[in-house]
Structure formats: structure tokens, C-alpha cells
N, C-alpha and C positions, 0 to 999 in steps of 0.2 A: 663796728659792733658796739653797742648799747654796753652800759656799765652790766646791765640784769643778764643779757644775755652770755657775758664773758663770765659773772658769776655764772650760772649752768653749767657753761665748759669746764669752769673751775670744780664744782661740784663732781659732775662725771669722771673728772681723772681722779678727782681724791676718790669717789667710790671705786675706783679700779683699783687702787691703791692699798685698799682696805678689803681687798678680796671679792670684790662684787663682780662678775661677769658681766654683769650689765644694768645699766640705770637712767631710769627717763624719769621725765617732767609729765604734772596734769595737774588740773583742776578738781578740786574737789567735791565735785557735781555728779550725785551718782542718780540721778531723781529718774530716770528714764529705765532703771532697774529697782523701784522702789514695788511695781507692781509684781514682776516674775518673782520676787524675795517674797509677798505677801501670798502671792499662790503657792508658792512653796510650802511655806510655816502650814497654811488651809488643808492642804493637803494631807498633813503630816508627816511627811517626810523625814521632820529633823529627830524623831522619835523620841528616845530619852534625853537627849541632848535641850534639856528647857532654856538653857542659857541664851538659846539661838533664836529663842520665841520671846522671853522675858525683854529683850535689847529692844525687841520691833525692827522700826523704824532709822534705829538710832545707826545699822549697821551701811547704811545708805548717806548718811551724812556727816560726812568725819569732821567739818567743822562746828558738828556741835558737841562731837569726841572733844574736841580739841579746839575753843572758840579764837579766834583770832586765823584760823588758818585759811591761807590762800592758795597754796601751793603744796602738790603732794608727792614727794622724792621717790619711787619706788624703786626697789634694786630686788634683784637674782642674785643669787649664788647657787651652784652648782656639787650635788651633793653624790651624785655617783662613785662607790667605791672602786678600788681600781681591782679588788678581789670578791667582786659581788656574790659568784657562785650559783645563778641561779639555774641554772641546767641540774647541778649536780642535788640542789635542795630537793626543786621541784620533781624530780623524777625518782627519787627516793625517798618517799614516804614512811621511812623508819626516821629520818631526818626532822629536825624541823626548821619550817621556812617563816621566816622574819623581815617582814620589809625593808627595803634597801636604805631607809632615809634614818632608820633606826638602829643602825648596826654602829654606829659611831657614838659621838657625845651629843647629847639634847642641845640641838640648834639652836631654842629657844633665846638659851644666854647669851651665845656666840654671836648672833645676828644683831639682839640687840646693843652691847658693845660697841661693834662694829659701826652700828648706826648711833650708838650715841657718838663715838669718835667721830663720825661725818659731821654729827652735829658743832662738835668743838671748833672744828678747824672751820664749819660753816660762822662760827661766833667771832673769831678772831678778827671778821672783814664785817662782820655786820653787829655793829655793836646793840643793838636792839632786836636782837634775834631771839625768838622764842617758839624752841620744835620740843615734838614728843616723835618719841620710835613707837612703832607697830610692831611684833613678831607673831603673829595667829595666838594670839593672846589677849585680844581685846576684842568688840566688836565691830569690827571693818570688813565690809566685803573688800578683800586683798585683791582678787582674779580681774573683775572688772576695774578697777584702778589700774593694775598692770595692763591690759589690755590696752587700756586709756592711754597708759606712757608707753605705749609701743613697747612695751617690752615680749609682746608675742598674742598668740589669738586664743580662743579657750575652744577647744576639743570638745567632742561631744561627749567624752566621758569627765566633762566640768572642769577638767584641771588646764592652765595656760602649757602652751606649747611655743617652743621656738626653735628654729630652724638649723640651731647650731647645738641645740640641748633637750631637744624632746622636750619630756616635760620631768628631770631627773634634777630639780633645783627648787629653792626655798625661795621663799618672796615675803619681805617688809616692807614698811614705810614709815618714814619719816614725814608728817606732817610741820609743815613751819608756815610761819605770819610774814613771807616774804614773797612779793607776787612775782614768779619768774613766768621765762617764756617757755609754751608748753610743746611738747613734743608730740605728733600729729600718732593717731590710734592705730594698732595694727591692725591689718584687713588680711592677715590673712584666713583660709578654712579649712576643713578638713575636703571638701569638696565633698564626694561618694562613698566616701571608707566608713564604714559599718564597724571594723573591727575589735573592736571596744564593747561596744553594744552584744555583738552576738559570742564574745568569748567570756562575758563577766559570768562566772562562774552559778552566782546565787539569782541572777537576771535585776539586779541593781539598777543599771540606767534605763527605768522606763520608756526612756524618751530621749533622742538627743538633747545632750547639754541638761538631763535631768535624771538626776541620782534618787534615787528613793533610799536615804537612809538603813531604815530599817532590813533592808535586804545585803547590803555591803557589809562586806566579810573585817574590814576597817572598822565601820562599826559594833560590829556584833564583837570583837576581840581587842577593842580598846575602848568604847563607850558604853555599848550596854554593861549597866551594873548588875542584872538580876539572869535568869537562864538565859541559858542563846535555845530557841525554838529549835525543837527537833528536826523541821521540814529543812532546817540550815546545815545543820552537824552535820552528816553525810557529805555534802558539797564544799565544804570547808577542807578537806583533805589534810596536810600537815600544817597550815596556816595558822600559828599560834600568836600570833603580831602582826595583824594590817597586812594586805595583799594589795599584789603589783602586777596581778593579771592586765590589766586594761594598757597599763602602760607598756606592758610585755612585747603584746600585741601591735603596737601602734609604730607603723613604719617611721613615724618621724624620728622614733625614740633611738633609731639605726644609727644614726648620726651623732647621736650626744656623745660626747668628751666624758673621759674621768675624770673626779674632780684630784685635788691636788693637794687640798685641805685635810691636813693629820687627823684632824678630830672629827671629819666626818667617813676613817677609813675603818674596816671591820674591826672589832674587838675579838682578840683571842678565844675570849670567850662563846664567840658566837660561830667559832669554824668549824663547821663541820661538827654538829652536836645532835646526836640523837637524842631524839621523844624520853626513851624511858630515862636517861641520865639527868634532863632536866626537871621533867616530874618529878625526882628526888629529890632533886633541891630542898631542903630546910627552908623558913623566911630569911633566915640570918644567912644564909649562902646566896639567897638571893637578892637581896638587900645589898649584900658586897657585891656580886655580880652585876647590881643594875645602877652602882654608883654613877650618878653624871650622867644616866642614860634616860632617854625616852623612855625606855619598857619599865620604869618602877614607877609611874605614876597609876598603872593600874594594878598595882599591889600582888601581895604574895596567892589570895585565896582566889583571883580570877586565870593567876596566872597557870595554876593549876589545873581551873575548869577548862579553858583552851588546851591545856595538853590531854588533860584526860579526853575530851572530843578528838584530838589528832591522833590519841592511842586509839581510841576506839575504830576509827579509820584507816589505823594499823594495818599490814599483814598477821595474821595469826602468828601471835607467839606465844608460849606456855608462861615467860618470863613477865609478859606484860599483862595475863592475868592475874600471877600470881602478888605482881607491887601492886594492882589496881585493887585487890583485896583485900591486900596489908594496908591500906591508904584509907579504906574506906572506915576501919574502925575509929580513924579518930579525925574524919573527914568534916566538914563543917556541912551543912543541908544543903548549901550553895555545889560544893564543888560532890559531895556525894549525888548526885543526882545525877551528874557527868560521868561519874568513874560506873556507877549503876547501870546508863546506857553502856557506858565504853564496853563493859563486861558480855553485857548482850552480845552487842556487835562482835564481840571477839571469841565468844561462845556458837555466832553461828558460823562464823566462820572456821574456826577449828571442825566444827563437824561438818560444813562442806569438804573441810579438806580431809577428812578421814574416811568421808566415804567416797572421795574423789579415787582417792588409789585402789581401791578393790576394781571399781567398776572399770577403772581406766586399765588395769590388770587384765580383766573380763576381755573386755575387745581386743587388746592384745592378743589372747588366746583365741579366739573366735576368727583372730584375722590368719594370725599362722596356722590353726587348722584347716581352713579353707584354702590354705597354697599347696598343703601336703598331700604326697599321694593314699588312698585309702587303706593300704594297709602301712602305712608309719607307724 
């Protein structure tokens, strides 16, 4: 075994070491996905998200992220909570449901950490060592790099898949100025499974392996900044934080492990928490509630207009008119416009169900007098 290559092995157990489930080698050669990235952007897919159009090119070539690099480390971790709850969210729609990657502490920081410590102990043996960490905070296409390092294949609803973890895990990289030997790409596919495609709620993946933006329930409730389109609210159901429909759905995901990692397990805060008690939230309740969390980076006044859409999606209830009224007087135009539809919605439905029981009454009686004999 080569000095390079024993580095590798070396690398790989410190990244087990460090929590990684898993970590391959690649080159940092992404030029054969330089065109699918620029149909994409053409498209417009990436919607409000301008950062993703502003980068270009640069998201395709991480050695000029990071000049000097040869070698691109990527690792998995595995974020599954062991108390996800998702039967119990999804199917009670007085609830609200919040993506499973986000019920814990903001990855973000964790992952990077973790990778810089990879980095340290990678400096120790290589004294001219010079890496940067990635955590989906800079411009790298992550997916196709991971693919690259065999760390698993990409799904047709865009995200990497692996066989021991679905797709219920985070993914970094470590770029470094050290030419290791690289780890062969994984081939696997989804084969004939549709499932993805035909259960995404808002019809998102136009196309295998192609998300439109703008229609994902992820984006409309944590990137767009301004209204979410009417033609969405309705389909959105209690999804107040990124949806996990696609992955729900996707038999690989049968198989994933829970993770084991404390900070990515539920927050008290998020068990079992009905619509209306979160809507109440103050900024200042919610600011401490989203301390360390994913969910406060898109602030107190969106976070509201997502609920007011999941109220409105509501079953009727007199209670959930009455806060969405009290709310609206000193609502901002952003999220009164939400609580304004919510009201609609909750107004016809109250009077379906009012005049649901008369008429359901009516054929009651209609039916027991047709059994009776004529002079009852």
C-alpha cells in the first residue's frame, strides 16, 4: 500500500471517528454536470434563491472555490431522529409538521467542526496541508461530488440515496491540496420507482432528477421571501417547515437507521405542537424556541405566514378564527394576507359544516321513515 493510499484509510476511520457514517474520495471534476446546472438556472427553477444563479459556474468547480485543491473528502452523517413522529404529525392536521432534518440543532455548525477536526488530524501527518470545509453553505454542487465518492446515487427526486440510509443524512466536504486515491462512483438507480414524482404533493419534480423550485413545499416555507401563491396554500396542508413527502415515500428510505447523534434528536419544543399554540408565539418566544435551530433563520413574520396557511387548512374551528382576527389587527401585509385567506378558508368551511348537519339530519329521517310501517 502506497503512503497516499494508507492516508485515505487513515482519513476514513478518523471520519468514523468523528461521527461520519460514511466517507469517500474524488476528484474535483464536476464539468460533465456544468450543462444540466445551466439548464436548470435557464429554466428558472432556482426561483428566488439568486445566490444559485449569481455563483454560475463556480458551483461546478470547487477548485476555483478553493484554488490549490486536488482532492475532495466527502462524508454523510446521518440525521434521522429516533422520535420523528411522522404518522402522528401528518395525519393530524390540527398539528404542525416540520421537517425531520430540522427538529434538532442547525447542522450547519456541527458538520463543519467535525470537518474541520478531520482537517486537524489530516495536518498532523501532512505538514503542508491546506483544506476548506463545505456544509451547504457555499457554492458546491454537494450531490454530484457525493455520488462521485461512492457515497451513494441521486434519486429522482434530486437528493443522494444509500442503501443503508435512504436519503435521511447530511453531506459535506472537505476540499484539500493533497492528491489521494479516489474512490470509484456509485452506480446505483432508482430503476422504475416513480414514487417520488407522482406523491410530491405541489408536482415539484417535473422530471426525474429535476425539481422545479418554485413549486416545492421546502421552498415556498423556507426561501421564498414574499407570498406563497395561492394555487400552493391549499396543498401545503400542515407543513409549516420543509416537507419529507418525497422521501416518505421512497422505499429505500425503509431501511435507514436512526441516527444517534443528540443534537440532531427532536426538541421538546417540537412534540407534538399544535398550529394554533404556535401562531401565538410572540418574536421573543420564538427567537428562544429557535435558538441553535434551522427554523429561525427565516424569522418571526414568515414564520407566521406558514402557520396562518396551515390554519387555514385547518378543520374548522371557532378558536382558530377567532386568534386569526385578533392577529390580523396588528399583522404586518406579508402575513395578513395569510391569515385573510386562512379566514376565508375557515369561514367556508364552518358553513359547510353547518349546514352539513341539517341535511345529514334530513336523510336520517327520510331513511327511517321509509322502514316504517304507514301508520307509525
Amino acid at each position: 500500500m502506497t503512503e497516499k493510499h494508507a492516508l485515505a484509510q487513515q482519513i476514513k476511520r478518523w471520519a468514523n471517528e468523528l461521527g461520519f457514517q460514511a466517507c469517500g474520495i474524488t476528484k474535483p471534476d464536476l464539468s460533465q454536470h456544468e450543462s444540466q446546472l445551466q439548464a436548470w438556472l435557464d429554466a428558472g427553477y432556482h426561483g428566488e434563491m439568486q445566490y444559485m444563479a449569481e455563483h454560475g459556474m463556480l458551483r461546478a468547480r470547487p477548485a476555483e472555490l478553493h484554488p490549490g485543491t486536488l482532492s475532495v473528502i466527502s462524508v454523510r452523517m446521518d440525521y434521522l431522529p429516533k422520535q420523528a413522529g411522522f404518522a402522528t404529525n401528518l395525519a393530524d392536521p390540527s398539528q404542525a409538521y416540520i421537517s425531520r432534518y430540522a427538529l434538532g440543532r442547525d447542522y450547519h455548525k456541527l458538520l463543519r467542526n467535525r470537518l474541520k477536526q478531520l482537517g486537524e488530524k489530516i495536518a498532523q501527518l501532512s505538514s503542508d496541508y491546506n483544506g476548506r470545509p463545505f456544509v451547504d453553505s457555499a457554492p458546491i454542487l454537494e450531490r454530484p461530488l457525493a455520488q462521485q465518492a461512492g457515497i451513494g446515487w441521486t434519486g429522482k427526486h434530486s437528493l443522494i440515496l444509500a442503501e443503508d440510509a435512504g436519503s435521511w443524512f447530511f453531506l459535506g466536504e472537505l476540499l484539500v491540496n493533497i492528491d489521494l486515491p479516489v474512490d470509484p462512483p456509485h452506480q446505483g438507480d432508482c430503476g422504475s420507482c416513480v414514487a417520488c414524482i407522482t406523491s410530491c404533493p405541489t408536482g415539484a419534480i417535473v422530471a426525474p432528477y429535476v425539481v422545479d423550485s418554485r413549486r416545492c413545499i421546502s421552498y415556498l416555507t423556507i426561501e421564498l421571501k414574499e407570498a406563497i401563491p395561492e394555487e400552493f396554500r391549499p396543498l401545503m396542508g400542515n407543513r409549516i417547515y420543509g416537507c419529507d413527502d418525497c422521501q416518505l415515500v421512497c422505499p429505500v428510505n425503509r431501511a435507514a437507521s436512526l441516527s444517534a447523534e443528540s443534537d440532531f434528536q427532536r426538541r421538546p419544543q417540537w412534540q407534538d405542537q399544535s398550529l394554533l399554540a404556535l401562531f401565538q408565539w410572540d418574536e421573543a418566544t420564538f427567537l428562544k424556541h429557535t435558538e441553535g435551530s434551522a427554523i429561525r433563520r427565516i424569522g418571526h413574520e414568515r414564520w407566521r405566514r406558514n402557520l396562518a396557511v396551515a390554519l387555514g387548512n385547518a378543520p374548522y374551528q371557532p378558536e382558530i378564527t377567532t386568534v386569526l382576527s385578533t392577529a390580523l389587527t396588528s399583522a404586518s401585509p406579508l402575513v395578513a394576507e395569510h391569515i385573510n385567506w386562512a379566514l376565508q378558508q375557515q369561514k367556508q368551511k364552518g358553513w359547510q359544516q353547518a349546514n352539513l348537519l341539517p341535511r345529514a339530519t334530513e336523510r336520517l329521517v327520510r331513511i327511517i321513515q321509509k322502514g316504517l310501517p304507514r301508520d307509525a
